[in-house]
C-alpha positions as CSV (number, residue, x, y, z in Angstrom):
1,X,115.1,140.7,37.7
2,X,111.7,141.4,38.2
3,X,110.0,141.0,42.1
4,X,111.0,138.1,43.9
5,X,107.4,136.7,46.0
6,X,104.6,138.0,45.0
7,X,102.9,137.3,47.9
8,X,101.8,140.5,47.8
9,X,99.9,143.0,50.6
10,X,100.2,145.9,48.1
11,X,100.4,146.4,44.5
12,X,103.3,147.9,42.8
13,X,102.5,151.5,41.1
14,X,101.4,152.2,37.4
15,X,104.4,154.5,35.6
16,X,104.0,157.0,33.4
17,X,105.0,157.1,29.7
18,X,104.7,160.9,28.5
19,X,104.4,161.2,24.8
20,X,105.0,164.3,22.9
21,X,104.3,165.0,19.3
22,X,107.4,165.0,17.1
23,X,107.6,167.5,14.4
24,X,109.5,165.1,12.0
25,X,108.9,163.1,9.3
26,X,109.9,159.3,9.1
27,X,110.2,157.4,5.9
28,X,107.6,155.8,3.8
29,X,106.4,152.8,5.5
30,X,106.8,149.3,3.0
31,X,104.0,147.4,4.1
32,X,105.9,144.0,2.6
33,X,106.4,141.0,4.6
34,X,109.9,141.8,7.2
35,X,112.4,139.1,7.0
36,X,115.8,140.5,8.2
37,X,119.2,139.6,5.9
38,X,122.9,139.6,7.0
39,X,125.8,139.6,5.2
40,X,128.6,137.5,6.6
41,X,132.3,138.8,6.2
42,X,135.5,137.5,6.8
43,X,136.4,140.9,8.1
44,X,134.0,143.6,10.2
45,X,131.8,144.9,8.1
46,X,128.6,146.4,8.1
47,X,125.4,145.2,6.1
48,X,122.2,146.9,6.3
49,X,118.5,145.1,6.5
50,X,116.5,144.6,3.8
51,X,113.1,143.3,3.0
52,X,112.1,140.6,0.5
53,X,112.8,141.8,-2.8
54,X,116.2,143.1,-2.1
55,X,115.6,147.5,-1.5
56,X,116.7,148.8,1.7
57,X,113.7,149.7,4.2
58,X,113.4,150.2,7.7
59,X,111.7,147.7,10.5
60,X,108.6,149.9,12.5
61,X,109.9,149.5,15.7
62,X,113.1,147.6,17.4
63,X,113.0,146.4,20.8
64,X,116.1,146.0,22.3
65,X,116.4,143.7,25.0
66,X,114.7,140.0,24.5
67,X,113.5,140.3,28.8
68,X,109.7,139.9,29.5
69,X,108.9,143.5,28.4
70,X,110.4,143.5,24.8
71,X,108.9,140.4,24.3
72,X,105.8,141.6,26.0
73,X,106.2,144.8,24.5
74,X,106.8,143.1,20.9
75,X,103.9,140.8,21.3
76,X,101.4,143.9,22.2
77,X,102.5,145.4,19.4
78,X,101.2,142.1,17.3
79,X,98.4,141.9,18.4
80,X,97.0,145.4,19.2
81,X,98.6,147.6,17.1
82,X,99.8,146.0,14.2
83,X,98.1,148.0,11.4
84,X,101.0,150.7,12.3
85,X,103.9,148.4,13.1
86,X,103.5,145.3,11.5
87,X,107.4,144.5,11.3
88,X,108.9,144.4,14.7
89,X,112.8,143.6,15.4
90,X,113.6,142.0,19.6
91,X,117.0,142.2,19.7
92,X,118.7,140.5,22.5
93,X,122.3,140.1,23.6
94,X,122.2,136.4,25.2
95,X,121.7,133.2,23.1
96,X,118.7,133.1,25.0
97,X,114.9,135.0,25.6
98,X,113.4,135.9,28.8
99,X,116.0,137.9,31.0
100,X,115.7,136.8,34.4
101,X,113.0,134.8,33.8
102,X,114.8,131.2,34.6
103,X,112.9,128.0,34.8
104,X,114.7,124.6,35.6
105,X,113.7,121.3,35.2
106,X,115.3,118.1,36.8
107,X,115.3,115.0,38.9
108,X,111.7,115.5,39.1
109,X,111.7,118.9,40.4
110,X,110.5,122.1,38.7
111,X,112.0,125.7,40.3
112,X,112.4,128.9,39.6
113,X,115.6,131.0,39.6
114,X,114.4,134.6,39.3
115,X,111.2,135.6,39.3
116,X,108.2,132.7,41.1
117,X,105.0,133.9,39.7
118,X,102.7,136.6,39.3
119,X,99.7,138.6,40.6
120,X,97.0,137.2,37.6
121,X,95.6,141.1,36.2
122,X,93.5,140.8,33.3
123,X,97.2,142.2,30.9
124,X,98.8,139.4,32.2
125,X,96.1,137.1,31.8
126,X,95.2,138.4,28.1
127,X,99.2,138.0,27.0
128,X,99.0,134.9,28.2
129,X,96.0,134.1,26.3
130,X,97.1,135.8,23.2
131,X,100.5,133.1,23.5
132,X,98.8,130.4,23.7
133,X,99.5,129.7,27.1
134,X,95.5,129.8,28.6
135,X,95.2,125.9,28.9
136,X,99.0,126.1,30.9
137,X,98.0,128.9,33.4
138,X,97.9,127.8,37.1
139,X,96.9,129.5,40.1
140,X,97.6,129.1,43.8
141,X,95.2,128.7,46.3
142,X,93.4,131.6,47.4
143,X,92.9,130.6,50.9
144,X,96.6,129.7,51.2
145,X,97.9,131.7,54.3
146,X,101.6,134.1,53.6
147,X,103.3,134.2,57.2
148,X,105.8,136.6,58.6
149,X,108.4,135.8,61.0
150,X,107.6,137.7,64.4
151,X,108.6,137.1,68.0
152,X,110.6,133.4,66.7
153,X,107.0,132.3,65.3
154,X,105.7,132.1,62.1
155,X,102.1,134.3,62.4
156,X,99.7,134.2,59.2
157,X,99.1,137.5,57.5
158,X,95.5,138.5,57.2
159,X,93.7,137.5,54.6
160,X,91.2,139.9,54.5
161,X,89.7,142.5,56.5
162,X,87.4,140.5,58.5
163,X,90.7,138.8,59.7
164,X,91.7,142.1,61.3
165,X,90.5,141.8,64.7
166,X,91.9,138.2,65.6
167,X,94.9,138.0,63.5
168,X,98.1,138.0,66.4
169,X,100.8,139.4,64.4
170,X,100.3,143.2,65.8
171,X,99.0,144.1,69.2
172,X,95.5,145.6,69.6
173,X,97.3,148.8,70.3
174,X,99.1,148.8,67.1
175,X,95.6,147.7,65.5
176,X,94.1,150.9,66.7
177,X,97.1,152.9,65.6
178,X,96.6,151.9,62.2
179,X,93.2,152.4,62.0
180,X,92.9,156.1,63.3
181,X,95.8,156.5,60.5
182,X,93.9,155.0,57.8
183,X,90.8,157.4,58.4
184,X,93.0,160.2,58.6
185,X,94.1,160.5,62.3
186,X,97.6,161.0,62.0
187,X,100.8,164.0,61.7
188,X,99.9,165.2,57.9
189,X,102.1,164.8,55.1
190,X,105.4,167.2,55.0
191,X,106.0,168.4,52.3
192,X,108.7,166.4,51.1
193,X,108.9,163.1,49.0
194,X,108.8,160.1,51.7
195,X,110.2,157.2,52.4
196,X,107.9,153.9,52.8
197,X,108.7,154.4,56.1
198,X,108.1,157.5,57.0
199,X,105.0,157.1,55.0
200,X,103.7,153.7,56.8
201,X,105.0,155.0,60.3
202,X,103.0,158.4,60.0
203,X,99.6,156.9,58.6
204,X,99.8,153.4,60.1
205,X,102.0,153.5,62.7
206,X,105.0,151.4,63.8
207,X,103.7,147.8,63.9
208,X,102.4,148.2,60.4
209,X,105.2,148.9,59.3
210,X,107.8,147.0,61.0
211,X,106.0,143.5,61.1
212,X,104.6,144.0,57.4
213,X,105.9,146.5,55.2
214,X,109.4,146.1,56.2
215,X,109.4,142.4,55.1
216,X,106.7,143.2,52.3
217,X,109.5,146.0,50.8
218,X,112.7,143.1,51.7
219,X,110.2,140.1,49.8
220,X,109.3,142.2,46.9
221,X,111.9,144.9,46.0
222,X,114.9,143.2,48.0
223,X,115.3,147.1,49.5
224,X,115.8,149.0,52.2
225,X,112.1,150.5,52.9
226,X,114.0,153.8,54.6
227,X,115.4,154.8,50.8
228,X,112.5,153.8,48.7
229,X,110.5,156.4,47.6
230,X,106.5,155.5,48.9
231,X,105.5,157.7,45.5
232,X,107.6,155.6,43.1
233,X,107.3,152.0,44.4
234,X,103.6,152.1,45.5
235,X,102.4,154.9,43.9
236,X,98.7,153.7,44.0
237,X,98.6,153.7,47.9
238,X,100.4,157.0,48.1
239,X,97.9,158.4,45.7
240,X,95.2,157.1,48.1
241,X,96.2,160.2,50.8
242,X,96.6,162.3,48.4
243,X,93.2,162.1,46.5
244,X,91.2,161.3,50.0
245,X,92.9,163.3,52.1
246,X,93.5,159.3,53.9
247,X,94.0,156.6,52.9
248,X,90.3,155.2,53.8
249,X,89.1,158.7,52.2
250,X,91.0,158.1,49.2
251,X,89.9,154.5,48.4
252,X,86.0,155.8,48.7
253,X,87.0,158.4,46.6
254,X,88.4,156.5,44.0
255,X,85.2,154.0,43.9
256,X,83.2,156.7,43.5
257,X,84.9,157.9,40.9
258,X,85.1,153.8,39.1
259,X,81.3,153.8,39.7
260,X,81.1,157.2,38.0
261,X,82.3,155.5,35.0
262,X,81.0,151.9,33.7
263,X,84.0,149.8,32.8
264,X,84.5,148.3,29.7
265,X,83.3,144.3,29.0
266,X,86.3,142.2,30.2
267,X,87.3,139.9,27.5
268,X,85.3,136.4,27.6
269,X,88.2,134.4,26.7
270,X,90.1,135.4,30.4
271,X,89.7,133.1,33.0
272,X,88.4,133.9,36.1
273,X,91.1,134.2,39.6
274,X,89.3,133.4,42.9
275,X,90.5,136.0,45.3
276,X,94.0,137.0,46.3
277,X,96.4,134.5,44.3
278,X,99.0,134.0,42.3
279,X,100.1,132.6,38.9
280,X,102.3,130.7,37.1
281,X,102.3,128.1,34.4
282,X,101.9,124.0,33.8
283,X,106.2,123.9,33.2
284,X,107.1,127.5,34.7
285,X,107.3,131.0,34.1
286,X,109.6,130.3,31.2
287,X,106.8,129.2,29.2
288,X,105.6,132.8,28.3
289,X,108.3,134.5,27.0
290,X,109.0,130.6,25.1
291,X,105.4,131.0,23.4
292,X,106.3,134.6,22.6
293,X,109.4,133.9,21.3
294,X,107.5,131.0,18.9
295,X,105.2,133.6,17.8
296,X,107.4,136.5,16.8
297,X,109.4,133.8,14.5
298,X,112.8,135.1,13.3
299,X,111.8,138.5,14.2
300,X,113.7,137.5,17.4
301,X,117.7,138.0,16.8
302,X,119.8,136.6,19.5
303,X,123.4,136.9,20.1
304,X,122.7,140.5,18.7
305,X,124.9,142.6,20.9
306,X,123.7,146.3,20.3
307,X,127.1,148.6,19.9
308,X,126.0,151.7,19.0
309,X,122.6,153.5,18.3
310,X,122.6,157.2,16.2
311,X,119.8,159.8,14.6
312,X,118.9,159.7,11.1
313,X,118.5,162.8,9.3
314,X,115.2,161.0,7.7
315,X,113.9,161.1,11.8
316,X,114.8,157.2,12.3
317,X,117.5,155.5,13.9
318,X,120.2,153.4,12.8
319,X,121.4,150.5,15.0
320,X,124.8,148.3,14.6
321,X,125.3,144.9,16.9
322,X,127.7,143.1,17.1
323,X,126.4,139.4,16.0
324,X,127.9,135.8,15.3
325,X,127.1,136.8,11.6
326,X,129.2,139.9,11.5
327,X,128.2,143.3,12.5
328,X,124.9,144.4,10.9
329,X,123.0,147.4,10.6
330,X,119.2,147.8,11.5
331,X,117.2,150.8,10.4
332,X,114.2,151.7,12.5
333,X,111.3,154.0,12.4
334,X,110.9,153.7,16.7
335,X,113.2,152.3,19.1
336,X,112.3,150.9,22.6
337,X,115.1,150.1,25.2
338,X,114.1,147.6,27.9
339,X,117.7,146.8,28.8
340,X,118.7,147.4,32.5
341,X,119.1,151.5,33.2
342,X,122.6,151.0,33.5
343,X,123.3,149.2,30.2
344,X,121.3,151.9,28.7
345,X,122.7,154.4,29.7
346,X,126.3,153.7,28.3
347,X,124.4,153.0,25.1
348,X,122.6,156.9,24.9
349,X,126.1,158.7,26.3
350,X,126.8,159.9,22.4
351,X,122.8,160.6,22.1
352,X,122.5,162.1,25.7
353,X,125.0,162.9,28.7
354,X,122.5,163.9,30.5
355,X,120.2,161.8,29.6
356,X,122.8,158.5,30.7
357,X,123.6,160.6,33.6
358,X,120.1,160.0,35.3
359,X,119.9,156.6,33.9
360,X,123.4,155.5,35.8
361,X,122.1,156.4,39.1
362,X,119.8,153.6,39.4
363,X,120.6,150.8,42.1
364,X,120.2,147.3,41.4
365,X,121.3,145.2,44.4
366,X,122.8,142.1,44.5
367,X,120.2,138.9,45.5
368,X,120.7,135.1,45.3
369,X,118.2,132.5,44.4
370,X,118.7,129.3,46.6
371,X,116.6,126.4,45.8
372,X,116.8,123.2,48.2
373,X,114.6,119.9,49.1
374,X,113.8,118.3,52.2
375,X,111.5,115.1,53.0
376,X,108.2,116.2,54.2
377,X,109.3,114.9,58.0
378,X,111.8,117.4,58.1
379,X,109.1,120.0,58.8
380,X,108.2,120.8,62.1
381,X,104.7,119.4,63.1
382,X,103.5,122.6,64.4
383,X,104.5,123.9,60.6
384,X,101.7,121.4,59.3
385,X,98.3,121.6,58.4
386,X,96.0,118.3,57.8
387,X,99.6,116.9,57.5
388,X,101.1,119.1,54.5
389,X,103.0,122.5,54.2
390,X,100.4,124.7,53.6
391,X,100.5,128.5,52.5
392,X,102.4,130.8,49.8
393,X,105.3,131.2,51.9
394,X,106.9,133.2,54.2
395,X,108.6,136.5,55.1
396,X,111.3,137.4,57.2
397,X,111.6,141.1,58.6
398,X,115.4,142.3,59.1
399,X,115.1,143.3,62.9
400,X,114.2,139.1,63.3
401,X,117.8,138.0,63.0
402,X,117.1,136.1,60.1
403,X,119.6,136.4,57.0
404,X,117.2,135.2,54.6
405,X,115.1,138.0,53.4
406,X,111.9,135.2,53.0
407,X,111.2,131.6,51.6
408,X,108.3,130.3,48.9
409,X,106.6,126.9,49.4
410,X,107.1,126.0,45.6
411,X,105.9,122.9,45.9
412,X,102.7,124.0,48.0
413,X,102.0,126.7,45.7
414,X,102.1,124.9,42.2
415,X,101.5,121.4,41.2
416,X,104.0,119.2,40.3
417,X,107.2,121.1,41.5
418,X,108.4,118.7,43.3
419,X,108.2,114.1,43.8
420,X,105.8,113.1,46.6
421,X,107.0,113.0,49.8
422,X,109.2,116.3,49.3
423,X,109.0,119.8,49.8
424,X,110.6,122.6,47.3
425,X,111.3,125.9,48.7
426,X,113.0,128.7,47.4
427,X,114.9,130.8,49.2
428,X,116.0,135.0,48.5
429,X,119.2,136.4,50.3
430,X,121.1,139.7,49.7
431,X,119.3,143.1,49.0
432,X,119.9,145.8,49.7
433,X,120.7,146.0,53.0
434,X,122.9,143.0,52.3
435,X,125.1,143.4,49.9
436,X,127.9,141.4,51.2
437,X,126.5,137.9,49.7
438,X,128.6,139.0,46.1
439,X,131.7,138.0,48.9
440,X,130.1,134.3,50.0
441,X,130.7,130.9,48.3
442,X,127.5,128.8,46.8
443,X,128.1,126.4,49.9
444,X,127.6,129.4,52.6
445,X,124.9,130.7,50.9
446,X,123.2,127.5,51.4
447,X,124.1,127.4,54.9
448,X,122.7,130.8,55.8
449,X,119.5,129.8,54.7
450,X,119.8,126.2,55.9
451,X,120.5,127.1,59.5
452,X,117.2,130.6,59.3
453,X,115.2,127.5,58.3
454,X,115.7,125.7,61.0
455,X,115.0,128.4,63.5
456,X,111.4,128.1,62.3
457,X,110.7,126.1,59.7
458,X,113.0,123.2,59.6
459,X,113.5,120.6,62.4
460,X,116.9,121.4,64.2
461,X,118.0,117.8,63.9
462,X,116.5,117.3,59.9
463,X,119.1,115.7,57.6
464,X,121.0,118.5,55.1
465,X,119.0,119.8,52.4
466,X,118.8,118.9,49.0
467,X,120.5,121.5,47.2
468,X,118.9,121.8,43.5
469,X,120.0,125.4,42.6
470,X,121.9,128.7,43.5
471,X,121.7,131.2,41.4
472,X,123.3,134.8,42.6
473,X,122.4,137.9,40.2
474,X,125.1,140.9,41.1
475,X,122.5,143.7,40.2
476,X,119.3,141.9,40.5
477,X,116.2,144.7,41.0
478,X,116.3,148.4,40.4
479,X,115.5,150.1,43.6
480,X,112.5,153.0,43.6
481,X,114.5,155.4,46.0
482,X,113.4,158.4,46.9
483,X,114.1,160.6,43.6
484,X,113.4,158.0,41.1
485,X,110.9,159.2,39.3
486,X,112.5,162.4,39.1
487,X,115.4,160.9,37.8
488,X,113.1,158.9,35.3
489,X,111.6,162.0,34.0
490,X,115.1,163.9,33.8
491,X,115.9,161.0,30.8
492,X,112.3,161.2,29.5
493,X,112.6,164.4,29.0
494,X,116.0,165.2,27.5
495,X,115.7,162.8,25.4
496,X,112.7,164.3,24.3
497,X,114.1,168.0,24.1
498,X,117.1,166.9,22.6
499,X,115.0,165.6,19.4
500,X,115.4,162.1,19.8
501,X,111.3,161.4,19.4
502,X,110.7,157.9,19.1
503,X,113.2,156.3,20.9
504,X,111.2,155.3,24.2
505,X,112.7,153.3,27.7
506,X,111.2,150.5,28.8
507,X,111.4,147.3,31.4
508,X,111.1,147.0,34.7
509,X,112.7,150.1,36.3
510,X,110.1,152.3,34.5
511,X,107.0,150.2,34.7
512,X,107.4,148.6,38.0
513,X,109.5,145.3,39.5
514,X,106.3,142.7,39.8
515,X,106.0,140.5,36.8
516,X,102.2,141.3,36.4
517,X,103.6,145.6,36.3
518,X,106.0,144.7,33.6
519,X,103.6,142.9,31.4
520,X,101.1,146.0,32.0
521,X,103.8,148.7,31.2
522,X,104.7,146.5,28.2
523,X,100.8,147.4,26.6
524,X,101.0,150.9,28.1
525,X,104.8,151.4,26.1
526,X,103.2,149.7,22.6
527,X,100.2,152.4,23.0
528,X,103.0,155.0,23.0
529,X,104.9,153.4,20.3
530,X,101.5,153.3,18.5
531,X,100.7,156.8,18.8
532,X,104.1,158.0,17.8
533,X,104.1,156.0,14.8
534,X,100.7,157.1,13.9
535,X,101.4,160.6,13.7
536,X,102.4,160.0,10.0
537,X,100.4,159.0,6.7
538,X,102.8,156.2,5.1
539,X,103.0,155.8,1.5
C-alpha cells in the first residue's frame, strides 16, 4: 500500500537507483510489433513467447507486478523511452491492475480503500496527462485546514509560515524551541543514523515532534517514528542539516544552488495546483492505473503468477508463471520487480541468498481501511464551518488515547463522494505500533473508530454509522527503519556483483510510500532501464 493521508507537512525522500555498466551482450533486438502467444496444454507445459511471424524473440523489458509503479513504470517507458524498449511485458498475479489502489462505487457513495490521493508534482501530473486522465484530475482546496488531535480538541495545522505565531497547537515556548533548532541552535548530530525522533527532538524540540511529526509519521507511514530511519523516510529534510549545517541553512543553501541553475520549461499541457493540495480523480484513484492499463493493451497479462526467474547465458532472463493458459515462458532483455520486498525476495533466493536475505527484512505492518457515513447533524457544531465539514482531515497522535491513527473528510475533500446531506470519512487503524487489529472482527473495528469519533468529531448521542467498507491489509506499508537504505543497497548491490545486470527493484519500498514518490521513482527506474538497455547497438 502506498501512504495512507497525504495531508502532508513533509515530503517523502527521492531514492536512489545506482546503475552500473554491464559487460554483457544481450540479443539482437526485433523491432517487430510484440504480441505475446500461449500455448495451452492439457498437462504442464512450458511454451515460450513469440512475435508475429512465429521466431522466438525476447520482450525489452518485463515488469512484474501490475501495482501503480509497473504500470507507471511500463507507461514511462512508452512514452519516454520507447525507441529502446518498445515491447514491454506488466505481469501481474491478481485478475486485477492497480495493487492497493482500490476505488469503490455504491449507493451513491465513492471511497477509497487504500491509498486517498496524492501530493499533485509535475510526474504525477504529466502520467496523468499522458493517460488521458487531465480533464478527470481534481484537486482539494488549498485553504482547507488538516487538524491534529491535542489536549481532547481538534487544533488546525498551520498552513503556512505566517500562521506560525498564532496557531495554538504548541506553546510559545515550544515555538521558540523549534525555531533556535531550525537556525542551528541545538545538540549537533551524533554520529549515528537517527530516528525521526531523535532527529525532530534534537533540531525542533519536543512539541514539534510530539504534536506533529508523531501523528504526521502514524498518518503517512502507519509507523512507529522511534524506528524509522529520518535519512530513509524524509531524506530531503535530513539532507537540509546536512548541506546547511540547519535546517534553515540548508534550505537557503539549496535555493541558492536551484537559482544557480535555470530550470527547464515545465510542460504547457500540466495544469496548474494552487498551493498546498491534494489530488485525486472525477471516479477515484482507480482511474489511473485503469487508463494505463487501456493503453498498454494486451501487453498487460493478468492471472500470470511469476514461479521462477533464471540468467540466460545470452545476458537475458527467462521467466515461467503460472497462468490460466498453462505455464508459459517469457524471455526478457531487462527485468523490473515492483512486487512487495518480501515476495521478491523468495523469488531471487536461487539468484541471490544474500540478495533475498536483505530484501526479507523489510516490515510491512498490518492497517485497516474503515469507511462509514453519517448525516451532516451528526457533527458537532463547534466541528462546522459556514455550516459544512470543512478541511482535509485529521490526525490523531498515539499519546491522545485515540485508537485511530487519523480520519479523511472524503466527502469535503472531493466532489461527489458522497449524497447531500452526508458526510464520508475514512478512517486508518493498526500500524505499527498496533498490530493487534489482524486479531479484531470487521464489527470492532468499526466500533473503535466509531466511539474515537465521537470523542471529537461525532456527537456522543449521533445515530450508528453507516458502514460502507472495511478493508484490513495484513502487511500494508514497508516501514523506512533505521538501516533501510543500507539494507536496500546490500540487494542493489549483490545483485549487481553477482552478474545479474538488468534485473532492477522497484515499487514503493525503494522509491518512497506517497503515491506522488512512486509515480516519480517509476520515471527515475525507466531512466535506468533505459540506460541499461542502451548500452547495446541492436541489429
Amino acid at each position: 500500500m502506498t501512504a495512507l493521508m497525504d495531508i502532508s507537512l513533509l515530503r517523502s525522500s527521492p531514492s536512489l537507483f545506482p546503475f552500473s555498466k554491464p559487460n554483457h551482450q544481450l540479443p539482437p533486438r526485433s523491432h517487430k510489433p510484440f504480441k505475446l502467444r500461449c500455448s495451452v496444454a492439457e498437462g504442464p507445459t512450458i511454451s515460450s513467447s513469440k512475435f508475429d511471424g512465429g521466431e522466438s524473440s525476447v520482450a525489452d523489458c518485463v515488469i512484474v507486478g501490475g501495482g501503480i509503479s509497473g504500470l507507471c513504470i511500463a507507461q514511462a517507458l512508452a512514452t519516454k523511452h520507447r525507441d529502446v524498449a518498445s515491447n514491454v511485458i506488466v505481469t501481474e498475479a491478481r485478475d486485477r491492475i492497480g495493487g492497493n489502489i482500490i476505488t469503490v462505487e455504491r449507493d451513491g457513495y465513492l471511497w477509497e480503500e487504500g491509498p486517498n490521493s496524492f501530493q499533485p508534482s509535475d510526474p504525477i501530473l504529466t502520467m496523468a496527462v499522458d493517460s488521458g486522465l487531465k480533464d478527470d484530475l481534481v484537486l482539494g482546496d488549498p485553504d482547507a485546514p488538516r487538524f491534529v488531535l491535542w489536549g481532547g480538541k481538534l487544533r488546525p495545522v498551520p498552513a503556512k509560515p505566517t500562521d506560525l505565531p498564532f496557531f495554538d497547537l504548541m506553546s510559545i515556548g515550544g515555538k521558540l524551541r523549534a525555531g533556535f533548532g531550525a537556525i542551528g541552535i541545538r545538540p549537533p548530530p551524533p554520529g549515528h543514523e537517527e530516528s525521526v525522533e531523535e532527529f525532530v527532538r534534537r533540531n525542533l524540540g519536543a512539541e514539534v515532534f510530539e504534536r506533529l511529526i508523531e501523528p504526521f509519521c502514524s498518518g503517512v507511514y502507519a509507523g512507529d517514528p522511534s524506528k524509522l530511519s529520518m535519512k530513509a523516510a524524509f531524506g530531503r529534510v535530513w539532507k537540509l542539516e546536512e548541506i546547511g549545517g540547519s535546517i534553515i541553512g540548508g534550505t537557503f543553501k539549496t535555493i541558492q544552488e536551484r537559482n544557480k541553475t535555470p530550470k527547464p520549461p515545465r510542460d504547457p499541457r500540466l495544469p496548474k495546483p494552487k498551493g498546498q493540495t491534494v489530488g485525486s480523480f472525477r471516479k477515484g484513484l482507480a482511474m489511473l492505473p485503469e487508463a494505463i492499463a487501456t493503453s498498454l493493451g494486451s501487453n498487460v497479462k493478468l492471472s500470470w503468477k511469476l514461479s521462477g526467474i533464471t540468467k540466460l547465458g545470452n545476458g537475458g532472463y527467462s521467466l515461467t508463471y503460472e497462468t490460466p493458459e498453462g505455464i508459459v515462458s517469457l524471455q526478457s532483455r531487462s527485468v523490473v520487480m515492483t512486487i512487495p520486498s518480501h515476495v521478491s525476495s523468495n523469488l531471487l533466493h536461487p539468484l541471490s541468498a544474500a540478495a533475498a536475505d536483505a530484501l526479507s527484512q523489510f516490515y510491512y505492518p498490518p492497517v485497516a481501511s474503515v469507511t462509514i457515513s453519517y448525516p451532516k447533524e451528526a457533527i458537532r457544531k463547534d466541528r462546522l464551518i459556514d455550516g459544512e465539514l470543512k478541511g482535509f482531515g485529521q490526525l490523531h497522535p498515539r499519546s491522545q488515547g485515540i485508537e485511530t491513527l487519523g480520519t479523511i473528510y472524503s466527502s469535503s475533500l472531493f466532489p461527489n463522494r458522497a449524497p447531500p446531506g452526508r458526510v464520508l470519512l475514512l478512517n486508518y487503524i493498526g500500524g505499527a505500533t498496533n498490530p493487534g487489529i489482524l486479531s479484531k472482527t470487521e464489527g470492532e473495528l468499526v466500533e473503535a473508530v466509531d466511539r474515537d469519533l465521537r470523542k471529537m468529531l461525532i456527537n456522543p448521542n449521533a445515530k450508528d454509522p453507516f458502514v460502507l467498507g472495511v478493508r484490513v491489509w495484513p502487511k500494508a506499508i514497508p516501514q523506512f527503519l533505521v538501516g533501510h537504505l543500507d539494507l536496500l543497497d546490500t540487494a542493489k548491490t549483490t545483485l549487481r556483483d553477482s552478474g545479474f545486470h538488468g534485473l532492477f527493484l522497484g515499487g514503493n519500498y525503494v522509491s518512497g510510500v506517497a503515491l506522488g514518490r512512486c509515480v516519480e521513482g517509476a520515471y527515475e527506474v525507466a531512466a535506468e532501464v533505459k540506460e541499461f538497455l542502451s548500452q547495446y547497438a541492436y541489429n
